[in-house]
C-alpha positions, -999 to 999 in steps of 0.1 A, spaced: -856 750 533 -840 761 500 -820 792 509 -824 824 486 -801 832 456 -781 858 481 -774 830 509 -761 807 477 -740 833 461 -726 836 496 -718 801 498 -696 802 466 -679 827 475 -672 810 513 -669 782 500 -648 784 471 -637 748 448 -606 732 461 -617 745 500 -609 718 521 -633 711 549 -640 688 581 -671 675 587 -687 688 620 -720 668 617 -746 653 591 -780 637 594 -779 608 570 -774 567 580 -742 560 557 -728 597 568 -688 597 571 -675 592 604 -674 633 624 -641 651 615 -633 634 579 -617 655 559 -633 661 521 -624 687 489 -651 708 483 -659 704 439 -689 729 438 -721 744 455 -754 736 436 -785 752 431 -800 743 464 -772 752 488 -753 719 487 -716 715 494 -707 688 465 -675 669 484 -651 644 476 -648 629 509 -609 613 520 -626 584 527 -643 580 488 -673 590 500 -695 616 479 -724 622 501 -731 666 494 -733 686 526 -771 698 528 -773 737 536 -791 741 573 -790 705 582 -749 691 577 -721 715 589 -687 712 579 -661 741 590 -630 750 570 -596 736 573 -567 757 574 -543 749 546 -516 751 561 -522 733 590 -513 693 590 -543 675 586 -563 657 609 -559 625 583 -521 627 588 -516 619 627 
């Protein structure tokens, strides 16, 4: 389901570049492992989170099917321990 222009204009602004995020769950076979960390680089047309995954990964975030939550920025990363 391609969500409407209002739903991706919300994403933008939610999820602004540079946010960094944790990934909570995604439906695809070569998916990073649950709770890597990524940089969010954009939102596209569709919905998408584009990501830079920690691990070198690229794989976007697919609006109602992944779900990544926010990571505090100045909290010590998951990564780090």
């Amino acid at each position: 389901m391609i969500p409407k222009r209002e739903k991706i204009a919300e994403l933008k602004t939610q999820f602004p570049n540079s946010t960094r995020v944790k990934l909570v769950k995604m439906k695809d076979a070569c998916a990073p492992k649950i709770c890597t960390l990524g940089t969010l680089h954009g939102v596209d047309d569709i919905g998408s989170l584009l990501l830079k995954w920690d691990n070198g990964s690229n794989l976007h975030v697919i609006y109602s099917v992944d779900l990544v939550e926010k990571v505090k920025p100045n909290c010590k990363e998951e990564s780090e321990k």
